[in-house]
N, C-alpha and C positions, 0 to 999 in steps of 0.2 A: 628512431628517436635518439638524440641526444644525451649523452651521461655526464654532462656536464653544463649546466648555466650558469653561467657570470650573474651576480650581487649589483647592484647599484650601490648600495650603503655599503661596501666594502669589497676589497680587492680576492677574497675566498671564493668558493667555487660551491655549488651544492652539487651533493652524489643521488643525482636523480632515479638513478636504480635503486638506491639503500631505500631512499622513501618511497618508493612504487611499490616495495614488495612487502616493506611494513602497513604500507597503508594500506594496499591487496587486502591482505588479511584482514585486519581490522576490518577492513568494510563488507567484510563477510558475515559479518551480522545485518549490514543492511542486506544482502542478500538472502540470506534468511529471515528477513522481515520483510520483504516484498513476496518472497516464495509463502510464505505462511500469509501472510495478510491477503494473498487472492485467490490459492487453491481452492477456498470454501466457493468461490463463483462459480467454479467450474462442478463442483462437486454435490452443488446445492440442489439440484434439479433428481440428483439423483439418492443421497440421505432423505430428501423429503418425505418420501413416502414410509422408509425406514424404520424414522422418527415420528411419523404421523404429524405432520407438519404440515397445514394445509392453510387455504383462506380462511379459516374459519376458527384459527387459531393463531390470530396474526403476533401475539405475545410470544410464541414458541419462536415464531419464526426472527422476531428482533433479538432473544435470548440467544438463540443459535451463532446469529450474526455478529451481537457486540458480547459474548462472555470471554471471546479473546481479549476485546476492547477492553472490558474491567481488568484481564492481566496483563495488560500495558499500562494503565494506572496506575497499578500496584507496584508495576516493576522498577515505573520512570519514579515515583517515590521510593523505593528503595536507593534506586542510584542514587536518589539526591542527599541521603541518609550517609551512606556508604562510601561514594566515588572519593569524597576529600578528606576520607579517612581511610581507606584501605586501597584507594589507588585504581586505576583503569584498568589494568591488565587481568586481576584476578578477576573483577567482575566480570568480563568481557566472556571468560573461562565458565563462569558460572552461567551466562545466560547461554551459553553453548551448551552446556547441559541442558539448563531449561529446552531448548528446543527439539535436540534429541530426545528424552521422555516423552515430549509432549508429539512429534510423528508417529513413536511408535504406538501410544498409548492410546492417540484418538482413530489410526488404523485398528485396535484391537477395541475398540470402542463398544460394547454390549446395550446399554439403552443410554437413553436422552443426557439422562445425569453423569456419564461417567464422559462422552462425549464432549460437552460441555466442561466437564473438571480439566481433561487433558488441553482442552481448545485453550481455557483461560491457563496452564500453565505454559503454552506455547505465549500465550502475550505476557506474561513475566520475562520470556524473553526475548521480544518486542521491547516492549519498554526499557528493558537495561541496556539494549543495543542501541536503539533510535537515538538514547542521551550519552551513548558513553564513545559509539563509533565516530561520528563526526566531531565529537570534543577529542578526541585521542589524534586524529587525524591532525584538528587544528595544533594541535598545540606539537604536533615533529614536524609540521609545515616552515618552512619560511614563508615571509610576508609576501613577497613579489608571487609568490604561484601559489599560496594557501587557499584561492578560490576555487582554482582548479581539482587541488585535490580535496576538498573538503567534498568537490561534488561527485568525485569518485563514487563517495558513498550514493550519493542518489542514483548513481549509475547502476551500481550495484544491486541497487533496490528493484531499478529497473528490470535487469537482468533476471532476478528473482522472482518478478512478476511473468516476465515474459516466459520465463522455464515454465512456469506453474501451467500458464496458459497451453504452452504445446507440448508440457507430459500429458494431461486433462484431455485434449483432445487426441495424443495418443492411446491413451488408455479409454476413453471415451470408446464404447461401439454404437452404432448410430442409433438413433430413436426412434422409431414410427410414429406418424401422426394417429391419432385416435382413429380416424377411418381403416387406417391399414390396419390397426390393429382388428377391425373389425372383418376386415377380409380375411386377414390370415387364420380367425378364430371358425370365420362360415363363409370359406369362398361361396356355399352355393346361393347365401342369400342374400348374393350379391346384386343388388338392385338398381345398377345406374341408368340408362337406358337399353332394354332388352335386346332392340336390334342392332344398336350399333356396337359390336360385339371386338371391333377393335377397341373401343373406347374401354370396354371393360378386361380384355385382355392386357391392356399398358397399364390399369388400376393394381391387376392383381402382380403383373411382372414385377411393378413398382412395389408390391407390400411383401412380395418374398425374399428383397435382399436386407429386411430386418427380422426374421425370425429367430425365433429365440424359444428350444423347443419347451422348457420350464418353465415361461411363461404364459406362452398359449396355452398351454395345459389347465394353468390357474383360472386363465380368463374363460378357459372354457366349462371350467368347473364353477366356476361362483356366478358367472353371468352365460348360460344355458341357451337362454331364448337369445343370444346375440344377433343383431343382425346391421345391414347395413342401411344407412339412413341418406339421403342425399342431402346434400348442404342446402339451409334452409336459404330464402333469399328475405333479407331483410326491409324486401318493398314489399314483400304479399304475407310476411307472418310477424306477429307482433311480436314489442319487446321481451316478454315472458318466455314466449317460445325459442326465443333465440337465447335468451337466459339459460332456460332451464337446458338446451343442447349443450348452452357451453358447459354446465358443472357436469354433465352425462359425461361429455368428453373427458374433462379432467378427473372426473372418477375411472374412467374405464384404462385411459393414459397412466394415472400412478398406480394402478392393480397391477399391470403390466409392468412399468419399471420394478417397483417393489422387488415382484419375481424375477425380475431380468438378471445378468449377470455384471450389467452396471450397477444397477439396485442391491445389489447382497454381495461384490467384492470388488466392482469399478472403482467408486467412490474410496473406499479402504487405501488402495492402490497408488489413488493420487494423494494422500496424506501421509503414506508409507514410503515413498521415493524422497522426503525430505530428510530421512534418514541418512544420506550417505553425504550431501555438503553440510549438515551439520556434523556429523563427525570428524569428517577433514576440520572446519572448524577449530573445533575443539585439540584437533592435533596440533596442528599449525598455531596457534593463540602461542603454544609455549618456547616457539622461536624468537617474537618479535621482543624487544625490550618494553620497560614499563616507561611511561611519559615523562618528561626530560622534567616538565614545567612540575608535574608532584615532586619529582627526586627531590629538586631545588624548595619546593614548600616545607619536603621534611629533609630538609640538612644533610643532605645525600647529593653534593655539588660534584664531589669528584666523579660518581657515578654517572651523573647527568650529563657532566662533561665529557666523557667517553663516547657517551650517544651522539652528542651533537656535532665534536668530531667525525665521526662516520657521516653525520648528514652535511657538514660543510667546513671541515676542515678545523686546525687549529684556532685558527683568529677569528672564525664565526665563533667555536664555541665560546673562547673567551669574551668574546662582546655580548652575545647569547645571556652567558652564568650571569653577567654583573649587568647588566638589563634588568632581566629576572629579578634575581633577587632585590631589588630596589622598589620590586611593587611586593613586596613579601615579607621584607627583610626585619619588620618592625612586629611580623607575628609568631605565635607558636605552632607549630608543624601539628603539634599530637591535638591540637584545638580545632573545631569546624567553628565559628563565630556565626549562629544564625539571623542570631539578633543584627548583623549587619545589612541584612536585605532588607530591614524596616525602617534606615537612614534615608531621608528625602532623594539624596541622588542615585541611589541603588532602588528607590521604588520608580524613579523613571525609566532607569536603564530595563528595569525587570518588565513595564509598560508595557515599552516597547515590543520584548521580544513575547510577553505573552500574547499581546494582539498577535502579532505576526505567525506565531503559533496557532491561532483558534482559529484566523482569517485562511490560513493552508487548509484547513478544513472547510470551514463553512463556505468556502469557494464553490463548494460542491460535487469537484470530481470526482471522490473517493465513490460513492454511489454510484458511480456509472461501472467502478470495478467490485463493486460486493453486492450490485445489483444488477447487473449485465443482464441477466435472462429477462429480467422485472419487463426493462426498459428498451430491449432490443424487441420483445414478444409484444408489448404495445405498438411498435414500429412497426410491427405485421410481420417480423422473423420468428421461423421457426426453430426449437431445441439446436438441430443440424446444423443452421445457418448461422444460430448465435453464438454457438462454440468458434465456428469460424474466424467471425467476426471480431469476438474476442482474441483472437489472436495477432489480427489487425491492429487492433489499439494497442496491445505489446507492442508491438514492432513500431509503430509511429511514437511512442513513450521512447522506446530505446533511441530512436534517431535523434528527435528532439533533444532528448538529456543531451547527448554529445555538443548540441548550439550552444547549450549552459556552459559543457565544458573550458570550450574554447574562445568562450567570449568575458565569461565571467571577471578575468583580469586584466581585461580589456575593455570593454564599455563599463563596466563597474555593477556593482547589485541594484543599486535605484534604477539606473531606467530599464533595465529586465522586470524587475518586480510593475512597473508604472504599465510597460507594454502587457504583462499576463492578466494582470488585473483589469483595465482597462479591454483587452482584447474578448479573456472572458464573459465580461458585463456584454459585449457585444454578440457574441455567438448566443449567450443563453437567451437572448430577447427576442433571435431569429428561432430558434430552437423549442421555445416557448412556444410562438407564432405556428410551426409545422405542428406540433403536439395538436394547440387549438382546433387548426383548421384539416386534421385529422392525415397530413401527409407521411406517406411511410414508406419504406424501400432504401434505396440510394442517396436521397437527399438527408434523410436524418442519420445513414454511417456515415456521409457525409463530415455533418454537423458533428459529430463525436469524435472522427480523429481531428478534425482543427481543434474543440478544447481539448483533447487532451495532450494535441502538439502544442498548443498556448500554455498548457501547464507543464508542461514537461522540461521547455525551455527557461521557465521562470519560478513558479511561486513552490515549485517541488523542489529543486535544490538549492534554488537561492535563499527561503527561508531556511534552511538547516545549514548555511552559509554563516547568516549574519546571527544566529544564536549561539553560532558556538565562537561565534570573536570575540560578540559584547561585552561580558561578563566577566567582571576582572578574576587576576589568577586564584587567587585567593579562596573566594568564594564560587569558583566556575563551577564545581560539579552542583553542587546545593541551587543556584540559581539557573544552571541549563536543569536541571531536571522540574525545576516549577515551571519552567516553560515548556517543556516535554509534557508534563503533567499535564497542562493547560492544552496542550495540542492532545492528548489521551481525551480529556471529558469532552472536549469539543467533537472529537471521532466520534466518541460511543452515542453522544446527542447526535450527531446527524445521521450515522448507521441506524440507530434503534428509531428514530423520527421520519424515516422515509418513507417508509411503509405509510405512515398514520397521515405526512403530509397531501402523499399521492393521490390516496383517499379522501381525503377531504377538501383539497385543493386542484388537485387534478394534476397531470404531469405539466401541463402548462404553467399551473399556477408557480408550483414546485420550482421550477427553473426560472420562472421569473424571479423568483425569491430570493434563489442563490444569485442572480444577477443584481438586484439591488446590493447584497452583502458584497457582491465585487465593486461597486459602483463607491459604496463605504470604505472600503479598501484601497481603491484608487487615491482618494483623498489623503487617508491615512499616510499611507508610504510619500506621497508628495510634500505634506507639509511636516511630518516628520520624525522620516528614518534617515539618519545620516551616513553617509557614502565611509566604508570602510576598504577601499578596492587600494591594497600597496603597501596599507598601515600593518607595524607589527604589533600582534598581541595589548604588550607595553604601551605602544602609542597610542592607540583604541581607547585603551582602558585611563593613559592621562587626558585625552583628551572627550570623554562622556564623564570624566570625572569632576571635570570643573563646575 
């Protein structure tokens, strides 16, 4: 890679190392906002039982899933409180803390509540990063590659997802299906066909490479008369009876985990490894400088100018300072002006980016990562296969983000947004259709890494793109965090809503749902989000100002 690109708008040079390794950083909060926002998927199958956490407690299980969600709410309001008064850098520091405490504290986690207390101060910070990293980013950016790096950050997030995904399955030991467990508990009454005695010697070989001898112990102590049942067939015994086998199974499956060593310090493990990139974190934060475009809000030019020398020379910065200040120049630094977001053209601009905020959600991906087991195990995969799986979808998430990368300042953010949206509405109609008509295996992982290569390339980084340009300088922290906000209550509505949708709509119905909301979103970004792909900050900002 090159350490030097040439300006169109002037004969300076930008130091492409100096912002790689500021923006590095920074975006290390997305990375600990993707590592924290998907370890709970991997971890869920096995706190469940922990926490008594079952179907029949489906409140527990939305509480579990969105109490990070409330501290992303909380947090992305603080920023918005904060950021244009006390600056990006300290906050940035702060929500590094926040998520150190919150690894260690939900590894050390003792019942439901304390659990929960640590999960939501890890979304505290979640939310301070999600509004403050890709603003921070924007604003050391130049305009010619600010798409680029802004998507760093999604990269990052990526990344952070994908780590979560294959610690979880490193620290993961594999699961037994309920039968094995039933062999392992009374090989002798073992009952599949008597004589064909291979068939039950590969039963039993197959259930001894998950023993776990503190668990068997429990199963064999609470459930005594165990024994082994053969799989019922759904054409010769009625619904009830195949009912009542499946809760047999999943009572006898989380007894078993419960006592396993996934169930009592697996799960701890994979939320105790976030401990060491938020630390780095937290180190690293006190290299980078604080944002050029605050310096210049509060009367701190010559400092500003320092930085922006480093990122492109003398004559950028000087073009850079007197730019800047000219959308600034008329206010007072020590003042946040809230009451300017409730002026006609600041509640369009803000529209905008809050759709574009709640639509990144209600698109529906994020369920397929903080429900993976839900939705892989209707798809007829097992615990083993869905850990797998899920690591598939990282790895097609990370590929994809890089398309965003490299395209981003090059085709521009509308027609990536027009293709994910659009592409989406497509897959979830086919994806609906396999649910219906009850297809499972290969065809629906199929169907799940194309959404989530469609979203990876488009509506994952390009919205946290164009929210952190629109928004004049002025008022950017206060206004990206109502839109951060707005993308927080939309999370925790469709996290805590899926469960209740699935149930009453069916996973079919479910994703045709989120296809309509694509379908709505396709319109939306066409007739009108406007192309920011080259523009700086300044020009953006005079020209949605009109």
């Amino acid at each position: 890679m090159t350490n030097k690109v040439e300006l169109k708008n002037n004969e300076s040079k930008i130091n492409m190392g100096f912002i790689w390794r500021i923006s590095l950083v920074a975006a290390m909060g997305g990375l600990l906002f993707g590592y924290d926002w998907v370890v709970i998927g991997g971890a869920k199958p096995f706190f469940k039982p922990f926490f008594n956490i079952s179907a029949d407690t489906p409140w527990r299980e939305g509480w579990a899933n969105s109490s990070a969600l409330v501290g992303c709410l909380v947090g992305a309001i603080i920023s918005g409180i904060t950021a244009d008064r006390f600056g990006r850098k300290k906050l940035l520091i702060l929500s590094a803390i926040f998520f150190t405490a919150s690894a260690i504290g939900t590894a050390l986690a003792w019942d439901f509540f304390s659990f929960n207390a640590f999960r939501l101060l890890g979304g505290l910070g979640i939310g301070l990063a999600s509004s403050l990293s890709p603003m921070y980013i924007a604003e050391v950016s130049p305009a010619k590659v600010r798409g680029r790096f802004v998507s760093i950050n999604q990269l990052t997030i990526v990344i952070g997802v994908l780590a979560a995904q294959i610690i979880n399955v490193m620290i993961d030991k594999p699961t037994p299906t309920a039968d094995d467990v039933r062999i392992l508990a009374n090989p002798q009454s073992f009952k599949v066909i008597q004589t064909e005695y291979e068939v039950a010697a590969k039963a039993i070989n197959h259930a001894q490479q998950f023993s776990d001898d503190d668990a068997i112990s429990f199963i064999k102590e609470i459930h005594p008369d165990i024994a082994y049942l053969p799989t019922l067939d759904a054409e010769t015994h009625s619904e009830e009876q195949l009912e009542a086998r499946k809760k047999t199974d999943q009572k006898l499956l989380s007894d078993y985990i419960l006592n396993s060593w996934n169930g009592q310090k697996g799960w701890r493990w994979m939320f105790a490894a976030e401990t060491v990139p938020a630390g780095l974190f937290f180190l690293l934060m006190f290299f980078i400088p604080e944002s050029p475009r605050w310096l210049i809000k509060y009367g701190k030019a010559e400092k500003a100018k320092k930085i922006l020398e480093k990122i492109g020379g003398l004559q950028y910065a000087n073009f850079e300072v007197a730019d800047i200040q000219k959308t600034v120049q008329s206010e007072d630094g020590s003042k946040v002006r809230f009451n300017e977001l409730l002026e006609s053209k600041m509640v369009r601009i803000l529209g905008i980016g809050v759709f574009l905020a709640v639509f990144q959600q209600w698109c529906g991906i994020n369920v397929i990562f903080n429900y993976a087991e839900d939705i892989f195990r209707e798809a007829g995969y097992t615990i083993n296969s869905t850990m797998d799986n899920i690591v598939k979808t990282g790895i097609v998430n990370l590929v994809f983000t890089f398309v965003a990368i490299f395209t981003v300042d090059k085709i521009g953010r509308k027609p990536l947004m027009l293709v994910g949206s659009g592409g989406l509405a497509v897959i979830y109609a086919v994806f609906g259709a396999c649910y219906y008509y009850n297809v499972t295996g290969t065809v629906m992982l199929v169907l799940v890494l194309l959404a989530i290569a469609c979203y990876s390339m488009s509506l994952a980084p390009i919205v946290w793109v164009v929210i952190s340009e629109i928004f004049p300088n002025r008022i950017r922290g206060a206004a990206m965090a109502i839109a951060v906000s707005a993308l927080w209550i939309a999370c925790t509505i469709l996290t805590f809503t899926f469960s209740f949708l699935n149930k009453s709509l069916g996973a079919h119905g479910t994703f045709w749902l989120y296809g309509i909301v694509c379908v709505i979103g396709f319109f939306f970004v066409y007739f009108k989000l406007p192309e920011t792909k080259g523009k700086s900050l300044e020009e953006i900002e005079r020209e949605l100002a009109k």
